[in-house]
C-alpha positions as CSV (number, residue, x, y, z in Angstrom):
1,X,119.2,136.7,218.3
2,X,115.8,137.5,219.2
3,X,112.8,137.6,216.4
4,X,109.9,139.6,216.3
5,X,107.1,137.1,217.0
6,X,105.2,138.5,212.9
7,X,108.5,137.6,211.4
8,X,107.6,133.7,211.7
9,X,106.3,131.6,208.6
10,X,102.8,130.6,209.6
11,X,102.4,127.2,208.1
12,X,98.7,126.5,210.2
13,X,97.1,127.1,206.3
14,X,97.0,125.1,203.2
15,X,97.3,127.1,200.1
16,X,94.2,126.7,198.4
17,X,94.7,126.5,194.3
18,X,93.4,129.7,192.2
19,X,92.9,127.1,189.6
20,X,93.8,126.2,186.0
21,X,94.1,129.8,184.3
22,X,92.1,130.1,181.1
23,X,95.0,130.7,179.0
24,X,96.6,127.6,179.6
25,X,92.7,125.9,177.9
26,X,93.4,128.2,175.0
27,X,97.0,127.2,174.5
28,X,96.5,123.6,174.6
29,X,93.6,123.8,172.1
30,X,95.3,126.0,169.4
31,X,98.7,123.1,170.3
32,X,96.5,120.4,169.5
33,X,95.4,122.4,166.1
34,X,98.9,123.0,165.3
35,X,99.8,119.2,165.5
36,X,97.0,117.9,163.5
37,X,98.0,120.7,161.0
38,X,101.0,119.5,161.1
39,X,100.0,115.8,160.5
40,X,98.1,117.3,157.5
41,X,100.7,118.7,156.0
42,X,103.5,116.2,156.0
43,X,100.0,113.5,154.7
44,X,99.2,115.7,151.8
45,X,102.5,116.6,150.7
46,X,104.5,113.4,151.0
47,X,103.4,112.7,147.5
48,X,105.3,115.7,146.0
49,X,108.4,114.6,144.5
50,X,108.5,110.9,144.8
51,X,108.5,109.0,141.5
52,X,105.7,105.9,142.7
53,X,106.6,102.7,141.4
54,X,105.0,102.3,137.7
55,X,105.9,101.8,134.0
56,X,106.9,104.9,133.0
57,X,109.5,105.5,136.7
58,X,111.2,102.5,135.2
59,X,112.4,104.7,132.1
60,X,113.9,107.5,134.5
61,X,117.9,106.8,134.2
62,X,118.9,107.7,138.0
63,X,123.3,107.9,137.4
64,X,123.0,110.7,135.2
65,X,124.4,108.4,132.6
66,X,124.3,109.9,128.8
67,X,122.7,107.8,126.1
């Protein structure tokens, strides 16, 4: 089989990089927003809910007993 002599790969070059895109800076800063956001969130809300440890959470009958 005989090839055409412009059908070869020329590997002579190095590819040279276009670089890191723009984008990809964008992305990461709005990802790194998101996850303190995030952290924010589950901070400021882990209160909601939770009976803390205090005189009156010691009154709060937890079997569903009646009295």
């Amino acid at each position: 089989m005989i090839i055409r002599d412009d059908e070869y790969l020329d590997f002579s070059k190095v590819p040279e990089s276009r670089g890191i895109p723009s984008s990809l800076y964008r992305i990461v800063f709005l990802g790194l927003i998101a996850i303190f956001a995030v952290g924010a969130a589950v901070v400021l809300m882990s209160g909601y809910g939770h009976h803390w440890p205090s005189e009156k959470t010691l009154r709060i009958p937890l079997n569903n007993a009646q009295q």
